[in-house]
TIDORO-422475 format. One line per 5 residues: their letters; for each residue x, y negated, z of N, C-alpha, C. Coordinates in steps of 0.05 Angstrom, whole numbers, plus 5000, padded with zeros to 4 digits. Layout:
N
A = X,Y,Z,X,Y,Z,X,Y,Z; ...
REM end
This chain:
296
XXXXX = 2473,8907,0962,2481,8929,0944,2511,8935,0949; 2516,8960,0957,2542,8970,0958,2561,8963,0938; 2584,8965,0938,2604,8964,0916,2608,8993,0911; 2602,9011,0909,2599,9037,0899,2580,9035,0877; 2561,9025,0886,2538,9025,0866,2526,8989,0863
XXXXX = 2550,8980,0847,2540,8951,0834,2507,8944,0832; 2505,8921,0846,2473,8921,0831,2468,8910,0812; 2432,8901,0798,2429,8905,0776,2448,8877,0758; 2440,8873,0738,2450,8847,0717,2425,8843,0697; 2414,8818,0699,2400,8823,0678,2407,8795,0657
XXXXX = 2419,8802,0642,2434,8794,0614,2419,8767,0604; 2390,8768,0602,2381,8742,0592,2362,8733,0614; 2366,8715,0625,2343,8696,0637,2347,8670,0635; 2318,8659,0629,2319,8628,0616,2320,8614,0641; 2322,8580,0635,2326,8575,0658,2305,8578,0670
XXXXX = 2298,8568,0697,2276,8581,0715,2271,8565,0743; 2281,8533,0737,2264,8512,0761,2241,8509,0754; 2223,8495,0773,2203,8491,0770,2186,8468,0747; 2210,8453,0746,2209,8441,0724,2200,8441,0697; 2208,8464,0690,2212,8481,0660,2183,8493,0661
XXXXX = 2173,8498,0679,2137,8505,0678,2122,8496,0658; 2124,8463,0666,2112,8449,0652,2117,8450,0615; 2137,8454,0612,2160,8453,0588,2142,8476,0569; 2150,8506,0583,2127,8520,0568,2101,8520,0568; 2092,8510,0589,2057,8506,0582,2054,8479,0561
XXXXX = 2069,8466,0558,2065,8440,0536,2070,8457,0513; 2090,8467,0507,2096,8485,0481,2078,8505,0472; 2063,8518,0500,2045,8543,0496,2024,8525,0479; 2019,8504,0490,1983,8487,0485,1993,8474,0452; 2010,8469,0455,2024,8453,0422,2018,8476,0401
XXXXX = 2019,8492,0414,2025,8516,0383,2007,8541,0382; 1993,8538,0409,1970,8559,0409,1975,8590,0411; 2004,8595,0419,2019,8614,0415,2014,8637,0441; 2001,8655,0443,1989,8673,0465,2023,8685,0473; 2039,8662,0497,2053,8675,0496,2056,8677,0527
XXXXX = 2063,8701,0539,2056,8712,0568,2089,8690,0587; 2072,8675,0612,2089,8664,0628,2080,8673,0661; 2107,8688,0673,2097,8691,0701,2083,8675,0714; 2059,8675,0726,2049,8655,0742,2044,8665,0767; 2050,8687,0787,2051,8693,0812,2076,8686,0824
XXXXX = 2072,8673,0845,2094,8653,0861,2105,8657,0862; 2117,8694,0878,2139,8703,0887,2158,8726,0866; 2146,8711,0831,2158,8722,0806,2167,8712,0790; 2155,8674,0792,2153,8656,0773,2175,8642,0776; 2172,8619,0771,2183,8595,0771,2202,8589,0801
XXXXX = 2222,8580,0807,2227,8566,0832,2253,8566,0835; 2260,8547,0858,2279,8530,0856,2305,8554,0869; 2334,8534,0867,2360,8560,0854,2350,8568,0888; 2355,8558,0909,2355,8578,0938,2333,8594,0933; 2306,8594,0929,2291,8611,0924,2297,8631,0904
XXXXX = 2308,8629,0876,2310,8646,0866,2340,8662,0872; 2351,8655,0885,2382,8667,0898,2373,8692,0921; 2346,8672,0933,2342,8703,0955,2325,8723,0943; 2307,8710,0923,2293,8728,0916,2307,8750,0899; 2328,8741,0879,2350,8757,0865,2370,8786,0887
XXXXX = 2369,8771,0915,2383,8783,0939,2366,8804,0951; 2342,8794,0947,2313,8827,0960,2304,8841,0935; 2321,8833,0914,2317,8858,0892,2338,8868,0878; 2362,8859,0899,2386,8876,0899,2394,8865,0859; 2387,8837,0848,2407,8844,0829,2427,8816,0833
XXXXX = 2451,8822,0822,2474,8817,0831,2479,8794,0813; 2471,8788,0789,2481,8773,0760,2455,8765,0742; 2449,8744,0739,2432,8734,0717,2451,8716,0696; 2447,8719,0673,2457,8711,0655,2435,8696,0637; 2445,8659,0639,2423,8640,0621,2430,8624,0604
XXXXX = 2425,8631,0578,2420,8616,0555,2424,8584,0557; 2443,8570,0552,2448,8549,0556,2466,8534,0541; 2446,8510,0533,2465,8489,0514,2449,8458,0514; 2445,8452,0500,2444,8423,0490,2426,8411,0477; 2408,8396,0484,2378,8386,0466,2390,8367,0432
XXXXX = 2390,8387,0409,2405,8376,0402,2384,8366,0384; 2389,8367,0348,2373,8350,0328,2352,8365,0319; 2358,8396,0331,2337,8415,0323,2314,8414,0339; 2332,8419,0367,2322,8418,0380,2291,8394,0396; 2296,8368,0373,2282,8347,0386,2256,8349,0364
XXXXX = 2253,8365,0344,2229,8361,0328,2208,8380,0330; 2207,8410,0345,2193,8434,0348,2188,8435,0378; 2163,8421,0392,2160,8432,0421,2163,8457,0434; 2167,8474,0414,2170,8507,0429,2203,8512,0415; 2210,8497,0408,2240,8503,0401,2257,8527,0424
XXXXX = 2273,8537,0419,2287,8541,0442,2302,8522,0456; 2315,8504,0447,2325,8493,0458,2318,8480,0483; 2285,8473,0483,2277,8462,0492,2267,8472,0531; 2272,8502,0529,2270,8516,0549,2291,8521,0563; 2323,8528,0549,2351,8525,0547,2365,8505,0573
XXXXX = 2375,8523,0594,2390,8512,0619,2411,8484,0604; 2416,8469,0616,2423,8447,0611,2457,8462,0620; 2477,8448,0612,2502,8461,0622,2509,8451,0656; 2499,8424,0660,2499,8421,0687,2491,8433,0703; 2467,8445,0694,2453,8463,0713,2465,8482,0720
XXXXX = 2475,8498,0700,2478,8523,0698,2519,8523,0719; 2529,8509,0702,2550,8491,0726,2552,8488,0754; 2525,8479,0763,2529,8479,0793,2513,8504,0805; 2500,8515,0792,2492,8535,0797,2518,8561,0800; 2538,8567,0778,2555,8584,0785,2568,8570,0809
XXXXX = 2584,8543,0809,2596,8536,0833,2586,8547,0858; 2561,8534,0856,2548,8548,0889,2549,8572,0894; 2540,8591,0875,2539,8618,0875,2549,8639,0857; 2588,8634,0859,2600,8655,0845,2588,8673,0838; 2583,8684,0817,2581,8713,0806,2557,8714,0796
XXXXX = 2535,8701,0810,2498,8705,0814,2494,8694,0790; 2505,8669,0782,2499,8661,0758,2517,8654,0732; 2511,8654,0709,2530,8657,0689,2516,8642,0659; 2542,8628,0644,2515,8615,0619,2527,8640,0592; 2505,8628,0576,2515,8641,0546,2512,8620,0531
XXXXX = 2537,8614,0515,2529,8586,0502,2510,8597,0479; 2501,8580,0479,2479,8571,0457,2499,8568,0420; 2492,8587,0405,2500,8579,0380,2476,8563,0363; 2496,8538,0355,2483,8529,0333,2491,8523,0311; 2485,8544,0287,2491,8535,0269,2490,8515,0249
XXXXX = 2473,8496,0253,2473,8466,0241,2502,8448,0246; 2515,8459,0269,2534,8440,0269,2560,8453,0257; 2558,8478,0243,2580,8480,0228,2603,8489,0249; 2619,8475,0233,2658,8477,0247,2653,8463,0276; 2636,8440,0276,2637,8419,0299,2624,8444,0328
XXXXX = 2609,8454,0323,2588,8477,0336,2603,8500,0349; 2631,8502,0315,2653,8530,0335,2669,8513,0354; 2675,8493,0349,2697,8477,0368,2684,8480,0393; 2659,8471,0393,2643,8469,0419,2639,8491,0437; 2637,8515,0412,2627,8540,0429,2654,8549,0445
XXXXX = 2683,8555,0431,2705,8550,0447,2711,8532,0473; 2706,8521,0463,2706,8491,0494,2690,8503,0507; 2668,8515,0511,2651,8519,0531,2662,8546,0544; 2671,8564,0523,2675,8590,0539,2711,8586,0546; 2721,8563,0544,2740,8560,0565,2728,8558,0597
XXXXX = 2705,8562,0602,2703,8558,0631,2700,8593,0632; 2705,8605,0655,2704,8631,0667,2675,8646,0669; 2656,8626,0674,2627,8626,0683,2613,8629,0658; 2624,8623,0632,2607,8636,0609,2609,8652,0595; 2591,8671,0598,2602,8693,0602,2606,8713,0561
XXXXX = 2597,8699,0549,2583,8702,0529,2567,8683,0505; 2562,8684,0486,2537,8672,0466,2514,8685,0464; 2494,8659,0452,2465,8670,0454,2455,8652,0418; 2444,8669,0407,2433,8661,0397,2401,8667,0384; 2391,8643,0384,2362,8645,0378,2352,8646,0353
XXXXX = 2361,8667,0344,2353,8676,0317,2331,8667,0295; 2307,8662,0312,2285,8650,0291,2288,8628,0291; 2310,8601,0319,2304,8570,0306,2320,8575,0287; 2333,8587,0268,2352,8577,0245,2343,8589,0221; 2325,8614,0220,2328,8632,0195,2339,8641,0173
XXXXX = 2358,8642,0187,2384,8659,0178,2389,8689,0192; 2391,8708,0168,2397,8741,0178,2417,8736,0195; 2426,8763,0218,2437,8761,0228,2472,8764,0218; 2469,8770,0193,2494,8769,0176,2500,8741,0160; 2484,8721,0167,2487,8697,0148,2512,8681,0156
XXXXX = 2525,8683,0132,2557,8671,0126,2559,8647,0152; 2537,8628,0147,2546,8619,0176,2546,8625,0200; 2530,8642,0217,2544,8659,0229,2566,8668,0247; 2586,8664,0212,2614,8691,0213,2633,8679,0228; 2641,8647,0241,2656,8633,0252,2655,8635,0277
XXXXX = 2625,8642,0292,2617,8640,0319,2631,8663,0320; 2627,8690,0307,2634,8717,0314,2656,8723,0312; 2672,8705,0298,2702,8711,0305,2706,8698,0326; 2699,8677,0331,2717,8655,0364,2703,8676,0384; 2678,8696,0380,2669,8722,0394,2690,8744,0408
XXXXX = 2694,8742,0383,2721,8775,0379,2750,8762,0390; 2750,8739,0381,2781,8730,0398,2778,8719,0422; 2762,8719,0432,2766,8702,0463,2749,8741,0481; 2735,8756,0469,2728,8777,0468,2702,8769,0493; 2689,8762,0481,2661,8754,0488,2636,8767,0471
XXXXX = 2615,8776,0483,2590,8789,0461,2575,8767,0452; 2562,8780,0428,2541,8760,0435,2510,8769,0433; 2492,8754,0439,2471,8772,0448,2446,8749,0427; 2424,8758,0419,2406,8745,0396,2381,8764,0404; 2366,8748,0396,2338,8751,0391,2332,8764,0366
XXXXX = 2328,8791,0361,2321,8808,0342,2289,8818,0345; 2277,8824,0321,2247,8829,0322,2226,8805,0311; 2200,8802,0325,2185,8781,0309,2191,8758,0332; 2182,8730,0327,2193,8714,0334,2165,8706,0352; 2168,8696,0384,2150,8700,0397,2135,8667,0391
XXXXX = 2145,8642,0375,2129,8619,0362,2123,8621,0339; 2117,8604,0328,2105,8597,0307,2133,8594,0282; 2146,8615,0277,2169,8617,0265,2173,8642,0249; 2186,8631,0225,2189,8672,0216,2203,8687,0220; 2192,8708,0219,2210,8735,0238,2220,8749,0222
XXXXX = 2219,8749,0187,2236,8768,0174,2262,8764,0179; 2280,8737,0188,2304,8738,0198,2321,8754,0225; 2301,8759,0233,2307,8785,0255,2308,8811,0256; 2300,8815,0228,2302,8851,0221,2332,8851,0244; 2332,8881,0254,2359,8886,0259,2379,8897,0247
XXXXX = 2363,8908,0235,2381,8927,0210,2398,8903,0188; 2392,8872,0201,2416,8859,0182,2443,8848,0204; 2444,8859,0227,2466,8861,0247,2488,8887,0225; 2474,8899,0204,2501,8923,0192,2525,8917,0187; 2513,8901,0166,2546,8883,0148,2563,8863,0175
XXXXX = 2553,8848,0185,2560,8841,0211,2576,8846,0227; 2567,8876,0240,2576,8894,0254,2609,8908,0242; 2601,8922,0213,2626,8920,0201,2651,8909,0206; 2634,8885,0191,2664,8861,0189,2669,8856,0212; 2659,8857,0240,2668,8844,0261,2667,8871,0281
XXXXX = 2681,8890,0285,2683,8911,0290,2691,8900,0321; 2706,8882,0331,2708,8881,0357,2700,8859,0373; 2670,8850,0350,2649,8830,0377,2628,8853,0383; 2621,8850,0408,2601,8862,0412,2580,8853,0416; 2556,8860,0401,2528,8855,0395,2507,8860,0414
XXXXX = 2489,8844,0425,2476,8855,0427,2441,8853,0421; 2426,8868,0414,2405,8867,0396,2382,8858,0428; 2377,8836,0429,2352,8823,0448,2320,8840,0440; 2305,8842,0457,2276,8835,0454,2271,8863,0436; 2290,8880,0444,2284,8913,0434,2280,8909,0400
XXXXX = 2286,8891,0384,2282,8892,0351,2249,8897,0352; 2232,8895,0374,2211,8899,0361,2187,8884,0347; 2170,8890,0327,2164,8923,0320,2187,8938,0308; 2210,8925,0301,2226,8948,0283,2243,8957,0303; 2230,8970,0316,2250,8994,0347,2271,9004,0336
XXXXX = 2254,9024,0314,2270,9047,0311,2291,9032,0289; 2300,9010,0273,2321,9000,0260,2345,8991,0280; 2326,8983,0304,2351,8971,0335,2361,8998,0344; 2347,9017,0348,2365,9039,0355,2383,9041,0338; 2382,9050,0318,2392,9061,0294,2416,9052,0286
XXXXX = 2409,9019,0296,2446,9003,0286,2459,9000,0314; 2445,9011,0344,2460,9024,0367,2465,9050,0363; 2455,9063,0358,2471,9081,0339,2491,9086,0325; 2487,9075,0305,2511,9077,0288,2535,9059,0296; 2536,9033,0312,2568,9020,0316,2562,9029,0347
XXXXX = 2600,9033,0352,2601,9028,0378,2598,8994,0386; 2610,8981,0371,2599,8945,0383,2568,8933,0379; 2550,8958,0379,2523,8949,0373,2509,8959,0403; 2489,8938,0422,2477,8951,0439,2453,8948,0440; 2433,8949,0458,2411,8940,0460,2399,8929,0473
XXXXX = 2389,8909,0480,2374,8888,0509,2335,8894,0510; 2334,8895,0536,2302,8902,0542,2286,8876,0544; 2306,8855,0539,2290,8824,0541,2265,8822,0530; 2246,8815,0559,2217,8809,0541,2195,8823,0537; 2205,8853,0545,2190,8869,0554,2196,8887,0573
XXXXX = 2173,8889,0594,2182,8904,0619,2182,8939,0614; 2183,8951,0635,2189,8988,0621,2166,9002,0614; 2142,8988,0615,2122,9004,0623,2110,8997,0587; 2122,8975,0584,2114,8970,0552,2141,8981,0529; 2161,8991,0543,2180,9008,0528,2175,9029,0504
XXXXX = 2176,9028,0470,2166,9047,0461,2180,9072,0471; 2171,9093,0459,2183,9117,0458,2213,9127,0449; 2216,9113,0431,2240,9107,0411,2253,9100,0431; 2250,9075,0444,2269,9068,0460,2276,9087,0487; 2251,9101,0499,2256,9118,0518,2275,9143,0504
XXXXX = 2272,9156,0489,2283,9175,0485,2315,9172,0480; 2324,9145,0466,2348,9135,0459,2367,9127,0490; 2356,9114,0511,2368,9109,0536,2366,9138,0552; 2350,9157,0545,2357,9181,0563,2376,9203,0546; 2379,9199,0526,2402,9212,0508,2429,9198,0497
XXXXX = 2426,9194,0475,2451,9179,0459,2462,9149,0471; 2441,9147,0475,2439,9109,0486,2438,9111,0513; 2445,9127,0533,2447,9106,0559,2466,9101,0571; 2489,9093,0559,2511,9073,0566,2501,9047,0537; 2479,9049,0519,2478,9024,0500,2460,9008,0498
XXXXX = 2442,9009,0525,2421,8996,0536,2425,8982,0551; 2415,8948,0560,2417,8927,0581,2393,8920,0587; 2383,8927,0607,2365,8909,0622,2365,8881,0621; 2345,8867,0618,2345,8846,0616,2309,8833,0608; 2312,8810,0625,2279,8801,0627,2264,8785,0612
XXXXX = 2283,8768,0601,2273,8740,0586,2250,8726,0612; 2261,8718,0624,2245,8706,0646,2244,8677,0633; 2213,8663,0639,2194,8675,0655,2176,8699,0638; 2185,8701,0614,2162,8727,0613,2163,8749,0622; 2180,8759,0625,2171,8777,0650,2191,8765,0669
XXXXX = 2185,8782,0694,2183,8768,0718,2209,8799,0731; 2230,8779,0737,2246,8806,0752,2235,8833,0782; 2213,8815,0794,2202,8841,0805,2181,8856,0791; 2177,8839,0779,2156,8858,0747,2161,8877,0734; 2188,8879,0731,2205,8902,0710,2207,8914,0727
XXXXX = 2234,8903,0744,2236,8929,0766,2218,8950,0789; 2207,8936,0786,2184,8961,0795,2167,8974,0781; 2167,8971,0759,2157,8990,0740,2180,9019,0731; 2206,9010,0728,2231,9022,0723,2226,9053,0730; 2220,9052,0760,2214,9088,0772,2195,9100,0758
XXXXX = 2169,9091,0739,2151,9101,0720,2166,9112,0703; 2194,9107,0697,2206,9127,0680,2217,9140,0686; 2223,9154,0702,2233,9177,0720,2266,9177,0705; 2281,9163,0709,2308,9158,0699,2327,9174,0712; 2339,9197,0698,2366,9199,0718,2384,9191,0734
XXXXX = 2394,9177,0756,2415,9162,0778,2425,9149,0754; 2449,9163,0739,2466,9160,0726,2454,9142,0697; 2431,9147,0684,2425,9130,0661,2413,9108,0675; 2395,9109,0702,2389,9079,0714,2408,9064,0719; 2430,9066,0729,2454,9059,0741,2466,9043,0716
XXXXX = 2469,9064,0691,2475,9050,0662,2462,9031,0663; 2441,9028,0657,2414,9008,0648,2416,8986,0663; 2410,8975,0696,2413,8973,0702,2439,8943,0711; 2461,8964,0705,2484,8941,0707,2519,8946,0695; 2511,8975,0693,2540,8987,0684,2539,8980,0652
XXXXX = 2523,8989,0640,2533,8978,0609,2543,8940,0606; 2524,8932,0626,2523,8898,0618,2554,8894,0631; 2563,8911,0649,2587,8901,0663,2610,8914,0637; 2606,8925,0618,2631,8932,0599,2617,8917,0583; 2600,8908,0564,2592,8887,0547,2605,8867,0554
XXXXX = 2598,8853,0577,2601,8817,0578,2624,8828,0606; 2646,8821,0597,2675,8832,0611,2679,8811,0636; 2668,8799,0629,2670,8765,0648,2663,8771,0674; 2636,8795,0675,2623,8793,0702,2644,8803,0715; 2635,8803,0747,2652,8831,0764,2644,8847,0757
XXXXX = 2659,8867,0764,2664,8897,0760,2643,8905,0786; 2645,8900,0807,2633,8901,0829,2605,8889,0844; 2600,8894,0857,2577,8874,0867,2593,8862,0891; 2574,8849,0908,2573,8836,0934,2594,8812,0931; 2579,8790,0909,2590,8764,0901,2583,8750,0932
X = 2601,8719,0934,2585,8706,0962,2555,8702,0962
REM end
């Protein structure tokens, strides 16, 4: 990909050795949970040189993975997130080898309180993280809940986004804590983190538009669903008001990065809003990446 035209970024991908296969099919069978995992070879699972070239013949430039620590939560729920969650080593020698290609988002956890912001600081002293992630349904707490408000300031002062799982919750967990429409009060008070709403808020689309809409520090992530399952809401919002406030992004393995992207031309996108989508909004969201493509 030229440096004229950056290639793609896609904002959330879990980790993705071969390893971790097993991880969600134990969690899938634990909980009975119909939940979709790539299983074609050259989409799925595989190791970092495989997934480096395969990232290189679909021209995208930046994956960004959810990454932290098997912690107390994490050891009692087989489908936890945590449990799917790049290890920081991983994700560590992974940027080393391959400046730019890869990048972590620490993991918030709010169980650990004050001890949890210390941590999240310490981690985004490295260059390579690019951001926070959090997984909204292991905690059930709105996205405005007072605890929360500590991560989103060490957010706004180190000027990092952060990016969450909004909508119903794809385990055996409740999903009223993902309305998006409770990112408002949030958004307010923290006027210079930038948000961004994962997994399209759906079913409540049209409340994720609506609070991309209304803040400029509010965006929106396609994690989780590819274009071809895009509502309407969302189409009409990325080809008007919203397409500098839209991020591509896969939630891999469920969907699969040549999965999305070749569906993408089914929407007949203008140069300029693909280009947004794509990689230009994620490159002003998460400031960390290059500006440019053609990392080593």
């Amino acid at each position: 990909m030229s440096a004229e035209r950056p290639g793609t970024v896609d904002y959330l991908c879990n980790a993705f050795t071969p390893d971790r296969r097993a991880v969600w099919d134990g969690a899938i069978a634990a909980t009975g949970v119909a939940v979709k995992v790539r299983r074609d070879d050259d989409d799925s699972f595989a190791a970092p040189e495989v997934m480096a070239a395969r990232l290189d013949e679909l021209g995208v430039d930046t994956v960004l993975v959810p990454t932290g620590e098997l912690g107390r939560h994490g050891s009692v729920d087989p489908f936890d997130f945590e449990h799917i969650a790049a290890r920081w080593e991983e994700v560590a020698a992974l940027a080393q080898r391959w400046p730019g290609r890869f990048a972590a988002l620490a993991l918030i956890d709010p169980e650990r309180a004050m001890a949890g912001v210390r941590a999240i600081r310490s981690r985004l002293a490295e260059p390579w993280v690019a951001g926070c992630y959090l997984h909204t349904h292991s905690w059930d707490r709105r996205l405005d809940h007072a605890d929360y408000y500590p991560f989103y300031a060490v957010a706004a002062e180190l000027d990092v986004p952060v990016a969450m799982q909004t909508g119903t919750s794809g385990g055996l967990m409740a999903s009223e804590c993902g309305h998006p429409i409770t990112i408002d009060r949030a958004a307010l008070y923290f006027p210079e983190t930038r948000f961004v709403l994962s997994h399209l808020g759906w079913p409540w689309v049209d409340e994720a538009v609506a609070m991309a809409l209304k803040f400029p520090n509010v965006y929106l992530g396609t994690g989780a669903y590819p274009p071809r399952h895009w509502p309407p809401a969302l189409q009409s919002f990325v080809r008007g008001p919203g397409r500098h406030k839209v991020l591509f992004g896969t939630n891999f393995p469920t969907v699969g990065h040549r999965h999305a992207l070749a569906q993408l031309g089914e929407l007949g996108l203008d140069p300029e809003v693909e280009q947004a989508l794509l990689g230009g909004t994620a490159r002003d969201v998460f400031t960390r990446l290059p500006r440019q493509g053609g990392h080593p």
